[in-house]
DRENRO-496968 format. One record per residue (C-alpha): residue number from 1; residue in three letters; y, x, z. Coordinates in steps of 0.02 Angstrom, whole numbers, plus 50000, padded with zeros to 5 digits. Layout:
residues N
  num  residu      v      u      w
  NUM     ALA      Y      X      Z
...
//
This chain:
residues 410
  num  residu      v      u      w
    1     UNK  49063  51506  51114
    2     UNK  49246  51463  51144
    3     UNK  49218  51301  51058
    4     UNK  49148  51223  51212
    5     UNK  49287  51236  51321
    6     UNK  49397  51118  51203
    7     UNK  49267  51014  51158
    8     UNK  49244  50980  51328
    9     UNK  49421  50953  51356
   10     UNK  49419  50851  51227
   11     UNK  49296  50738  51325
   12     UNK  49378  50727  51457
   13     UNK  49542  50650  51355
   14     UNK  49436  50506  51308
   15     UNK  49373  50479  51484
   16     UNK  49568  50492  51564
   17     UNK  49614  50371  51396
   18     UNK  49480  50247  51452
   19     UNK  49510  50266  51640
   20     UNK  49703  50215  51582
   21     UNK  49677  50085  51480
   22     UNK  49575  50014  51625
   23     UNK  49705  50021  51743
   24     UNK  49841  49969  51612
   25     UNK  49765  49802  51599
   26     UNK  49696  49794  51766
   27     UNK  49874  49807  51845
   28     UNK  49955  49669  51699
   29     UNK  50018  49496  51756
   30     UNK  50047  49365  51588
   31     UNK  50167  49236  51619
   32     UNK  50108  49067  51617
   33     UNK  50217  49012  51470
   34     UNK  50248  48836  51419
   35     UNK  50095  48708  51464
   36     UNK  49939  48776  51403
   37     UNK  50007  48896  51281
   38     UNK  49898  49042  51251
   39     UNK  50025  49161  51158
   40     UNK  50167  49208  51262
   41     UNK  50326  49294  51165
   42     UNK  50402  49428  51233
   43     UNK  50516  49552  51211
   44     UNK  50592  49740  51270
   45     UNK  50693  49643  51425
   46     UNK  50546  49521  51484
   47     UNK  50409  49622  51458
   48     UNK  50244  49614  51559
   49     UNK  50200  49785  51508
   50     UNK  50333  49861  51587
   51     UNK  50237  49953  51722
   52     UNK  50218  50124  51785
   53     UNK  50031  50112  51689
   54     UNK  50085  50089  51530
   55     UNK  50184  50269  51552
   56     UNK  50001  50331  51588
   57     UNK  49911  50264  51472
   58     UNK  50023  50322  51321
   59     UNK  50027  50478  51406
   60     UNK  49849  50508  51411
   61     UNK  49843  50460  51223
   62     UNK  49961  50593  51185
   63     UNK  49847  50705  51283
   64     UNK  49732  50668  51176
   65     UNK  49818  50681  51002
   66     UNK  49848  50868  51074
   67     UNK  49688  50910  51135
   68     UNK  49598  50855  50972
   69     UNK  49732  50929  50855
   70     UNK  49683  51108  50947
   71     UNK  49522  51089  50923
   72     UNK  49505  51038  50754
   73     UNK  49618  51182  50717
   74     UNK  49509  51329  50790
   75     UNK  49367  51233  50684
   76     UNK  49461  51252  50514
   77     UNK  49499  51430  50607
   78     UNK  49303  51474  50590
   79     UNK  49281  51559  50418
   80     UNK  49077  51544  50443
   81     UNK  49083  51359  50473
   82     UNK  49089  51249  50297
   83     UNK  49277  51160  50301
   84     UNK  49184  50993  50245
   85     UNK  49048  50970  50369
   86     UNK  49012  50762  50380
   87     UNK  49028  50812  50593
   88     UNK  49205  50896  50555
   89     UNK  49255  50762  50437
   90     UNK  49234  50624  50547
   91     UNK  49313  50719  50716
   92     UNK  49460  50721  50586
   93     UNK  49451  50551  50561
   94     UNK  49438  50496  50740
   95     UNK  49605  50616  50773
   96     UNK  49684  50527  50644
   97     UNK  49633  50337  50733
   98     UNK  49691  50397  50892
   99     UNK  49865  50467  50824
  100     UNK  49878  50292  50738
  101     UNK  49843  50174  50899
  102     UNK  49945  50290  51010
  103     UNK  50069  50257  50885
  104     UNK  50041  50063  50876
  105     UNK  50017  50059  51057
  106     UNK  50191  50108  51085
  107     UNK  50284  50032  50966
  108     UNK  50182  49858  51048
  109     UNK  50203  49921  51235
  110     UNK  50373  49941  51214
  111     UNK  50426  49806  51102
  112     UNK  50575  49895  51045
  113     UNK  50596  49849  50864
  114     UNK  50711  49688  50833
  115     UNK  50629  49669  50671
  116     UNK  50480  49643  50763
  117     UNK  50401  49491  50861
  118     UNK  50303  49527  51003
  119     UNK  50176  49433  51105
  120     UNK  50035  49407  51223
  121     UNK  49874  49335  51181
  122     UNK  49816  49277  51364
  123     UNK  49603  49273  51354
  124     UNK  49485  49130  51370
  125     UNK  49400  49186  51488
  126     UNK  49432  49293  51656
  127     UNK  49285  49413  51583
  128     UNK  49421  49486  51462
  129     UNK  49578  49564  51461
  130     UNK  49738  49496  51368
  131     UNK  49785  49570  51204
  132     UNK  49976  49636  51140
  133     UNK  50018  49600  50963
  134     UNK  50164  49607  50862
  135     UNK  50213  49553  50672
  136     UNK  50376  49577  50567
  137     UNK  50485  49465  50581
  138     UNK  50507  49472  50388
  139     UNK  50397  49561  50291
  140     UNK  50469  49556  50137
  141     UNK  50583  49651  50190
  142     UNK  50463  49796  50251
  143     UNK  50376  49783  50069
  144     UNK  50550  49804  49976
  145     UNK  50581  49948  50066
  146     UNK  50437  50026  50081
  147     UNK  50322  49976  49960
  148     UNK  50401  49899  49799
  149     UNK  50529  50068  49766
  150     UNK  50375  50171  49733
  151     UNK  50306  50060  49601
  152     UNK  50363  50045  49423
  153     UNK  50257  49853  49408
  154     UNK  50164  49755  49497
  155     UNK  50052  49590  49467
  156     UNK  50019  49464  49599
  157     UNK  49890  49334  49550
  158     UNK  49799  49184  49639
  159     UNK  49775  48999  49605
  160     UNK  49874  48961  49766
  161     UNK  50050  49053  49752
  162     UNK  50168  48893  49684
  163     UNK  50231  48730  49766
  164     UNK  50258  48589  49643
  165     UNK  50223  48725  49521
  166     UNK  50384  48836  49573
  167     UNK  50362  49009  49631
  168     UNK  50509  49012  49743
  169     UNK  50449  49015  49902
  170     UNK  50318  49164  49876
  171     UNK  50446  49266  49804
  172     UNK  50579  49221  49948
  173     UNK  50416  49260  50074
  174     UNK  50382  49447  49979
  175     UNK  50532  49495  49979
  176     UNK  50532  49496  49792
  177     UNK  50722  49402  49783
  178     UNK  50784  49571  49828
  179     UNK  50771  49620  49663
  180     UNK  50858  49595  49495
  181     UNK  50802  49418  49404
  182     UNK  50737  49503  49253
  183     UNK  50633  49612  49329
  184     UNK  50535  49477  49393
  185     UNK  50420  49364  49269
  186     UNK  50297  49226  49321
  187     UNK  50196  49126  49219
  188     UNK  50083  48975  49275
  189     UNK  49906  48940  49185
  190     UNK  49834  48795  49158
  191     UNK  49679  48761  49272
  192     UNK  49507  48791  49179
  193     UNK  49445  48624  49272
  194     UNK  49475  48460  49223
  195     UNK  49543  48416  49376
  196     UNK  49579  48223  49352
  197     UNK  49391  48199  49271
  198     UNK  49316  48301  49423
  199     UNK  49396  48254  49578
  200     UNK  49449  48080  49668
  201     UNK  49581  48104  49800
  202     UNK  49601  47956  49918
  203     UNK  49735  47940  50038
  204     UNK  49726  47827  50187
  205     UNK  49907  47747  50218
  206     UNK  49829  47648  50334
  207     UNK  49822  47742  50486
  208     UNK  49950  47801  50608
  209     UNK  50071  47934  50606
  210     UNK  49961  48090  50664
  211     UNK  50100  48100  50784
  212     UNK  50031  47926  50878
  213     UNK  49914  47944  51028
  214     UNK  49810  47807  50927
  215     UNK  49788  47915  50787
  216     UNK  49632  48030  50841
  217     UNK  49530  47876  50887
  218     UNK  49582  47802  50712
  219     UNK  49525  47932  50612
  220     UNK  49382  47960  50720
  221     UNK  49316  47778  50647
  222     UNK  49380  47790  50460
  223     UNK  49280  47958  50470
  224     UNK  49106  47892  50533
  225     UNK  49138  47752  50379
  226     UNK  49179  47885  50267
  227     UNK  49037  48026  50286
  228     UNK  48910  47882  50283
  229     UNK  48967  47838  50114
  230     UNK  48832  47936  50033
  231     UNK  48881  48080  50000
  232     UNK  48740  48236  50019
  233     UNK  48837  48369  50099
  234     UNK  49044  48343  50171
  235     UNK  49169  48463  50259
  236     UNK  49308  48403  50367
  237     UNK  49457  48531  50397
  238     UNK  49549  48514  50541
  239     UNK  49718  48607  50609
  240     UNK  49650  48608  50778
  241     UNK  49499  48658  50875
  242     UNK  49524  48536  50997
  243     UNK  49524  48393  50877
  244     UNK  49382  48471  50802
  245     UNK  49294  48458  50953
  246     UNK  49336  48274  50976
  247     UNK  49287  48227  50825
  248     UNK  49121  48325  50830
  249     UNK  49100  48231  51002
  250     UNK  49116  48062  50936
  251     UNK  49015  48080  50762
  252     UNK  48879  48166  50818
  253     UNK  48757  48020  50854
  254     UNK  48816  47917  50721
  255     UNK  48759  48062  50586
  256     UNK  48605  48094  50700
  257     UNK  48539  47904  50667
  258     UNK  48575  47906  50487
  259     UNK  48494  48074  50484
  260     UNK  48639  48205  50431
  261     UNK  48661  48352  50526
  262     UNK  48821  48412  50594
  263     UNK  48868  48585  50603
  264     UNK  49029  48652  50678
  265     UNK  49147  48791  50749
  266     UNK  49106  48798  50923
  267     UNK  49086  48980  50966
  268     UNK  48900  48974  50989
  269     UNK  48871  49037  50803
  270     UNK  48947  49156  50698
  271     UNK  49035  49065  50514
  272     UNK  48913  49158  50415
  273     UNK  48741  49074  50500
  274     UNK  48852  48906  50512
  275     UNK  48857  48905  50320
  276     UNK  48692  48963  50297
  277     UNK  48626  48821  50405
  278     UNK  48748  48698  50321
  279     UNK  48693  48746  50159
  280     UNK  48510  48739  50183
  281     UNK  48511  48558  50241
  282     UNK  48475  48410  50143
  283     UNK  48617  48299  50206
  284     UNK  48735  48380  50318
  285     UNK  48935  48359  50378
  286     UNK  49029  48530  50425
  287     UNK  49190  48516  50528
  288     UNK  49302  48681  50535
  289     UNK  49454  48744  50553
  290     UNK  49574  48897  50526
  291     UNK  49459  49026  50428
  292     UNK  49380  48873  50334
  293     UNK  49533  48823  50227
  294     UNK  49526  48976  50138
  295     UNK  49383  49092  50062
  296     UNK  49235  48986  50064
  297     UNK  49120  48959  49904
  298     UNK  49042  48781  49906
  299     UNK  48977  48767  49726
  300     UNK  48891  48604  49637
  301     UNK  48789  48479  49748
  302     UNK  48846  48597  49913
  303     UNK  49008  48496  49942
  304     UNK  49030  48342  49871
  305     UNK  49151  48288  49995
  306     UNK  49319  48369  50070
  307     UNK  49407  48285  50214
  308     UNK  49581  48334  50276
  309     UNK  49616  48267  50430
  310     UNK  49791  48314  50468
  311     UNK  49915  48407  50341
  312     UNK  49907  48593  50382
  313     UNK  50086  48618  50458
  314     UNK  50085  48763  50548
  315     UNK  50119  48743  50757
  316     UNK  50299  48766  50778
  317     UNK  50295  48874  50946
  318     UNK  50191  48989  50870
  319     UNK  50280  49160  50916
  320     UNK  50319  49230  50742
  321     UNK  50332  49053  50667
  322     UNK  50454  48999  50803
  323     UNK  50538  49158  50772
  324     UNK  50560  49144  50588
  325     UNK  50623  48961  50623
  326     UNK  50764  49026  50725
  327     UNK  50801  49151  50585
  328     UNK  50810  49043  50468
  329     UNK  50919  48910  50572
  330     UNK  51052  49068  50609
  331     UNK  51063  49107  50425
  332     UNK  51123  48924  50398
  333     UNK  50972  48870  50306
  334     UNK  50840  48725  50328
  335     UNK  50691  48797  50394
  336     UNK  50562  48649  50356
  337     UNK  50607  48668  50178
  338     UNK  50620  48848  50179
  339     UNK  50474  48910  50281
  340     UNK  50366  48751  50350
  341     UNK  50336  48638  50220
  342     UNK  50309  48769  50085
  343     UNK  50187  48860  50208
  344     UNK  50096  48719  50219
  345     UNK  50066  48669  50060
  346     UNK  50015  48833  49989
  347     UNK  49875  48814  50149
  348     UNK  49846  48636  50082
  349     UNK  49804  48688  49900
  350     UNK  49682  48822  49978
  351     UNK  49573  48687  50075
  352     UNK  49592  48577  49923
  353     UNK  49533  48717  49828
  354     UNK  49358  48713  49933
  355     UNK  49283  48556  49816
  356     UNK  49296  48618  49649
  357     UNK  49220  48803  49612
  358     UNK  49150  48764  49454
  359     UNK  49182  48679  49275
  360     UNK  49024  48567  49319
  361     UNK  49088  48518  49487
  362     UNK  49125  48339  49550
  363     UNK  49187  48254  49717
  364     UNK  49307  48166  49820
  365     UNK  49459  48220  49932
  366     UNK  49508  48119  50077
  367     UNK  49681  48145  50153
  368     UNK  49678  48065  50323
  369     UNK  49856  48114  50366
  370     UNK  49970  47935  50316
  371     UNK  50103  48056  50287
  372     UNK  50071  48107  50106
  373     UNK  50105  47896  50078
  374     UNK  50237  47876  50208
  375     UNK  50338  48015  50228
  376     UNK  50490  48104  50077
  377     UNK  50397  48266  50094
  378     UNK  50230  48213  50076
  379     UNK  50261  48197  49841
  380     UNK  50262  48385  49881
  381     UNK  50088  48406  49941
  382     UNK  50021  48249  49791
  383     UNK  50112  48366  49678
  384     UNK  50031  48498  49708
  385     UNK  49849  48465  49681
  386     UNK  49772  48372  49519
  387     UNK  49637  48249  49525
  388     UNK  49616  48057  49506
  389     UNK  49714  47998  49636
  390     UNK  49697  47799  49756
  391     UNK  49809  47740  49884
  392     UNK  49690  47646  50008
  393     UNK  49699  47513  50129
  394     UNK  49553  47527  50209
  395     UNK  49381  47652  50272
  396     UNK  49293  47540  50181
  397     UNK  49391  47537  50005
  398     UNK  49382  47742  50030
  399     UNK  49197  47717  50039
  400     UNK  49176  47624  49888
  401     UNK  49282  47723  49785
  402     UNK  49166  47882  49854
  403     UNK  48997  47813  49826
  404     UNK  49060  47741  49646
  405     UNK  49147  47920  49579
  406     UNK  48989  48012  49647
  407     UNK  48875  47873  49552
  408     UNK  48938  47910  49406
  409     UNK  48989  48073  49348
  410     UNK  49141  48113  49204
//
């Protein structure tokens, strides 16, 4: 059959891709970057894949493309073989992944778009090989152009798209100001919870700046008062693994001796068993970070506690953060109040968010971060969230007001 023949070259595509992308990331040097800085930017003149291996490797996925697009054509060729055979449909659908990533591949490789930010991701470990990723610089802009002509409406919806109850900054951020005013509606619901009846939000004003070097080892104490206050089951959020992992260092025989279990992002476990774990003890602190803030369902007795240890600003030498920055410094604009603080509020109200799932829930927020007192911006993020809230002066007044509000529910 003359099948075989491109079949087989077809095989032997994927082994000359593979044997490319081998030497394409065997032959790459990252630069070191600032400190300990993981993500390197780069861009079309200072870029580390500019080697005579990234020429082969998006050669050999061109290869490829061709080699598959012949034979899949002298399959649809065959009268006597059915056009929608599950083996034919998914060849099709490989040949379609492999035109995509060659396509990705070199618009990454190359770093040729100045819409585009560009980086390296350098890996953890020697055992794995860096990884190239780019973003739009403004994405908005790509959804105005591309997405938003082709529509005659459309409704986007969630509980966390306002700051201070203004939608300006999540229109600004999808590209929706591009458009005429009256085109654009928004309307703001009431929330179904009683939020000021349901939750307790303590700040502690007392500690340092979370820009101190004191401030860790402060919060590390308030935080062993605090989670023995009684409640069943807590969750700390942090903005940082490594703080995170200083904090899980520290607390971990203090819970042990008053018999709570502490579970936590370390790598070791997958979220989904962390939560399953968490959620089948009978007292039990979780620490997390990133992923944590956002998506996870904690109904009734499950949380009774939140923690926030630092305000959720986004790292400023982040590559497409930085990047944005700059933009928005050119254009003559302030970028905290345009793009950082606004960020990190919406991120704020989605950890806040974690507590309360139900109409029947009830618990306490603690705000570790003095800056929500101290600080002009900080009304923003009080603003923004309901709830029953105490300025405190101590761990212990925290841990009153905790054990009390759980005691007695609205």
């Amino acid at each position: 059959d003359d099948l075989v023949p491109l079949v087989e070259s077809a095989i032997d595509g994927v082994i000359k891709v593979n044997f490319a992308s081998n030497q394409f990331f065997g032959s790459i040097k990252i630069p070191s970057g600032n400190g300990d800085a993981r993500e390197i930017p780069f861009t079309a003149e200072n870029n580390p894949c500019d080697c005579p291996e990234r020429e082969d490797l998006i050669a050999a996925l061109k290869i490829l493309q061709d080699k598959l697009r012949d034979l899949i054509e002298e399959i649809r060729s065959r009268e006597n073989l059915p056009k929608r055979r599950e083996g034919i449909v998914r060849l099709e659908s490989f040949a379609t992944d492999i035109t995509d990533f060659g396509r990705i591949a070199a618009d990454v490789l190359y770093a040729s778009d100045s819409d585009f930010v560009y980086w390296a991701e350098k890996p953890s470990s020697a055992r794995y090989a860096p990884r190239f990723l780019s973003a739009p610089l403004d994405v908005g802009k790509l959804l105005d152009k591309n997405f938003y002509d082709h529509l005659k409406a459309a409704v986007f919806t969630s509980a966390t798209l306002t700051v201070e109850k203004k939608f300006d900054y999540i229109i600004a951020r999808l590209g929706l100001d591009s458009n005429s005013k009256e085109r654009i509606m928004t309307v703001c619901l009431d929330s179904p919870f009683d939020i000021n009846a349901q939750v307790a939000v303590m700040s502690a004003g007392y500690l340092p700046s979370p820009k101190a070097g004191e401030f860790e080892a402060a919060a590390n104490l308030s935080l062993e008062t605090i989670l023995l206050s009684g409640a069943n089951k807590s969750m700390v959020l942090f903005t940082s693994h490594r703080a995170l992992r200083n904090s899980a260092d520290y607390l971990r025989d203090h819970l042990e001796k008053a018999g709570i279990e502490l579970f936590h992002q370390d790598g070791s476990y997958g979220s989904d068993r962390i939560f399953r774990r968490f959620k089948a003890a009978k007292r039990a602190v979780l620490l997390g970070t990133d992923t944590f803030w956002e998506g996870v369902d904690l109904p009734g007795e499950l949380l009774e506690l939140l923690i926030l240890f630092k305000l959720p600003f986004t790292v400023p030498d982040r590559p497409w953060f930085k990047a944005n920055l700059e933009r928005i410094e050119k254009g003559g604009e302030s970028s905290f109040a345009k793009l950082s603080l606004p960020e990190a509020v919406v991120k704020f109200r989605q950890g806040f968010g974690r507590l309360i799932r139900t109409t029947s829930d009830r618990g306490c927020v603690v705000l570790l971060d003095c800056r929500v007192e101290t600080s002009s911006f900080g009304r923003v993020f009080l603003n923004s969230v309901g709830g029953t809230k105490y300025r405190c002066k101590s761990a212990d007044e925290i841990a009153r007001i905790i054990k009390d509000w759980l005691k007695h529910p609205a």
